[in-house]
C-alpha positions in Angstrom: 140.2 72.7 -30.1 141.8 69.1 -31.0 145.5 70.1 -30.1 144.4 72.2 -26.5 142.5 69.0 -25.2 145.6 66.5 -25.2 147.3 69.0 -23.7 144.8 69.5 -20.9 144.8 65.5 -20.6 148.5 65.3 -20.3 148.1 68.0 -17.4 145.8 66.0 -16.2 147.5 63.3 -16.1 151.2 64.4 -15.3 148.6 65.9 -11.5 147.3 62.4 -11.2 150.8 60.9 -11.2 152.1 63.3 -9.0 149.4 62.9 -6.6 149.7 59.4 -6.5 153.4 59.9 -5.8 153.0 61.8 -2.9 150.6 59.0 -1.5 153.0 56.4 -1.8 156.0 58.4 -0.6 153.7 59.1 2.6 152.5 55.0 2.9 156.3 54.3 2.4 157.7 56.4 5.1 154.4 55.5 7.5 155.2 51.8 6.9 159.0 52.3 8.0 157.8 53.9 10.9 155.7 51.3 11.7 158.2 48.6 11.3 161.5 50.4 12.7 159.8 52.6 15.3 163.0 52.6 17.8 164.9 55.6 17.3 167.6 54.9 20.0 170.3 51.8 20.5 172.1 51.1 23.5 174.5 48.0 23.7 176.6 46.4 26.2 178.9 43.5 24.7 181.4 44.1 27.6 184.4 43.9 25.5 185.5 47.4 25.9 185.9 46.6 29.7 189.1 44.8 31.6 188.8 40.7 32.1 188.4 39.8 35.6 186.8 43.6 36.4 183.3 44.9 37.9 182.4 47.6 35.3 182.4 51.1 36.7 178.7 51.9 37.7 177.6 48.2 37.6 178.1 47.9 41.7 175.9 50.5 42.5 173.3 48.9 40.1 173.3 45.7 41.4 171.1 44.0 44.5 174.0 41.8 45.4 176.2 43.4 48.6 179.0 41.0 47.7 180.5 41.7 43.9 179.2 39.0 41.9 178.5 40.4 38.4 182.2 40.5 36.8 183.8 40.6 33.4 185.6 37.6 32.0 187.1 36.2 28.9 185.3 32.9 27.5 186.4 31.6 24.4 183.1 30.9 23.5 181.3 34.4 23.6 178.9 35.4 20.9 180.8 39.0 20.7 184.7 37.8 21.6 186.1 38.4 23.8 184.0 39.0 26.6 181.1 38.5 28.6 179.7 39.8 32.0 179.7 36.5 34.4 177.3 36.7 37.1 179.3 34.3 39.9 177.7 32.2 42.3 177.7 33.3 45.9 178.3 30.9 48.8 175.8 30.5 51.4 174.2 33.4 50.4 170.6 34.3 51.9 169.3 36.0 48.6 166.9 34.5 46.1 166.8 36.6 43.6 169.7 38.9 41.8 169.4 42.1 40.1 171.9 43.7 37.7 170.3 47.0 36.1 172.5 48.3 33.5 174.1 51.1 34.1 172.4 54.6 31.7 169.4 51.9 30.9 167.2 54.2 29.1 163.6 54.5 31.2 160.4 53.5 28.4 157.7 52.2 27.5 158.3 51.0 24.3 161.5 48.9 23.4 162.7 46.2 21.7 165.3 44.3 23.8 167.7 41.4 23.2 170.0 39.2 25.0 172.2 36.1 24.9 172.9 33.9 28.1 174.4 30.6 28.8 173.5 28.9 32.1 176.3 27.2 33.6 175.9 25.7 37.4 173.7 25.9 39.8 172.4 23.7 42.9 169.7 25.2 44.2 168.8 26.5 40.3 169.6 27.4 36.9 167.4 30.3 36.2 168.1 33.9 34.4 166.4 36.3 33.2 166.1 39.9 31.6 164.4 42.6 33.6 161.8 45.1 32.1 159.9 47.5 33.3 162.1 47.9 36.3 160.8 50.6 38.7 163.2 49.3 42.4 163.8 46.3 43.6 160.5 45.5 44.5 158.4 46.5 41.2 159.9 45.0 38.0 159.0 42.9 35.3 161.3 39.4 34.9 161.1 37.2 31.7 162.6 33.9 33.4 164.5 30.9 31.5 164.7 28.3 33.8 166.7 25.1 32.6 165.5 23.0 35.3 162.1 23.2 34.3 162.7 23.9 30.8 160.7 26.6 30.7 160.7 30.5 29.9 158.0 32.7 32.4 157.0 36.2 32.2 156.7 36.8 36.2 156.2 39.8 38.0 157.9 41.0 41.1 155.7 42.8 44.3 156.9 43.7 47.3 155.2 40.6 49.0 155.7 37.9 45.5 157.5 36.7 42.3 154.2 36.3 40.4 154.7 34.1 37.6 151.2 34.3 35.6 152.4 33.5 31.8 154.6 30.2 31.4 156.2 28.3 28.2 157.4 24.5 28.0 161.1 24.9 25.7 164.3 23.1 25.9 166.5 24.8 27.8 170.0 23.2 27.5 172.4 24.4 30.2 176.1 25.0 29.1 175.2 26.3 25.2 174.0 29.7 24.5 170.5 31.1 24.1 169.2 34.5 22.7 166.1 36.0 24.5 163.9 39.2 22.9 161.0 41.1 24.5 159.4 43.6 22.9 157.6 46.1 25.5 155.1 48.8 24.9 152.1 50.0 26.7 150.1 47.7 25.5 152.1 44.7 27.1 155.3 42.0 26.3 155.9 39.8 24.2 159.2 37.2 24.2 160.6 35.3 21.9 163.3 32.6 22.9 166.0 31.3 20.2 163.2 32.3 17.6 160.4 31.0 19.0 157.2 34.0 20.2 156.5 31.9 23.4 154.2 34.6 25.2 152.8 37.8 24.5 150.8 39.4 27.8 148.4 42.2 28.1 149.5 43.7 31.1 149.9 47.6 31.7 151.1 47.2 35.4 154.7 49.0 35.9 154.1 50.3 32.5 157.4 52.3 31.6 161.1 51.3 33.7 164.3 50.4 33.1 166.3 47.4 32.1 168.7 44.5 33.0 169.7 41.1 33.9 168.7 38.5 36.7 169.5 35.3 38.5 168.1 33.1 40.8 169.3 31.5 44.3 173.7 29.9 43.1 172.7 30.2 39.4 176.2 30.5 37.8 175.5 32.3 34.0 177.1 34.3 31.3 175.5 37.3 29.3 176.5 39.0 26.1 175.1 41.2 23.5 172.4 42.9 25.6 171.3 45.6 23.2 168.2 48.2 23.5 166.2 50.1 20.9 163.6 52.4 21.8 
């Protein structure tokens, strides 16, 4: 009897540790899930593509009847060499300009970045990233605007640009600036060069696509616009 009942304890306990094993392998891979639920990444750092060119597919994707979203070389890019250069267009009659990238996946849950640099503008100096995007008419913008120094989650209808959720941060033109929005069903959230500025509730246009937007002559650069969902 006294050398079976260690032997039943050790049995014991050799099932305990493995139960409790199995538990923390399953907490472990639920937590990674949890924090790294994006299994998809799409980037555009535009370096692949020609300086001076309109990438192929980006015409067709863009509001503007004039080209006006072109590739350049700037020796300050945060991915050298390249960045995508949306141009200011004389006397033009549009307010708003809308670049969708080309193959942006359609979600509802994704975890976006950007940098941008604003670099003229008379009328304004405002860009922004695009989420949610359903047409032209029913899209989601997340608006920096250095005039006002402030960044605004707005939301375009066919009669409006609804701006309901607004920020006071520095803005400076002419340096670079790195925007994230995290989108689910739930609603967005946006953080500007590390700082969580908003975070809506809002399930209207609730999946769409992504990309980049200007306002009125706004002269700007963008790089690094990366997607994970």
């Amino acid at each position: 009897m006294s050398t079976e009942k260690p032997r039943l304890n050790r049995k014991k306990r050799l099932a305990i540790y493995a139960g409790i094993t199995v538990i923390g392998i399953i907490i472990a891979f639920y937590n990674t899930q949890i924090a790294f639920p994006y299994k998809h990444t799409v980037t555009w750092d535009f370096d692949s593509y020609q300086n001076g060119t309109s990438p192929q597919g980006f015409a067709s994707m863009s509001t503007d009847k004039t080209p006006s979203w072109v590739v350049q070389t700037v020796s300050d890019s945060p991915s050298k060499p390249n960045v995508l250069v949306k141009l200011p267009i004389i006397d033009n009659v549009t307010n708003t300009h809308l670049q969708i990238l080309p193959n942006s996946p359609s979600t509802d849950n994704a975890n976006i970045t950007m940098k941008f640099k604003i670099v003229s503008g008379e009328k304004a100096r405002s860009v922004g990233m695009i989420v949610r995007f359903i047409d032209d008419q029913h899209y989601f913008v997340l608006m920096a605007d250095s005039m006002a120094n402030r960044l605004s989650l707005c939301k375009q209808t066919p009669e409006f640009l609804i701006c309901s959720y607004d920020k006071q941060i520095s803005i400076a033109p002419g340096e670079w600036h790195s925007l994230k929005a995290i989108v689910s069903s739930q609603g967005i959230a946006a953080t500007l060069d590390n700082h969580l500025l908003i975070r809506a509730n809002d399930h209207n246009y609730v999946s769409g696509q992504m990309g980049l937007w200007t306002k009125a002559d706004t002269e700007a650069y963008f790089d690094d616009f990366k997607i994970q969902y």
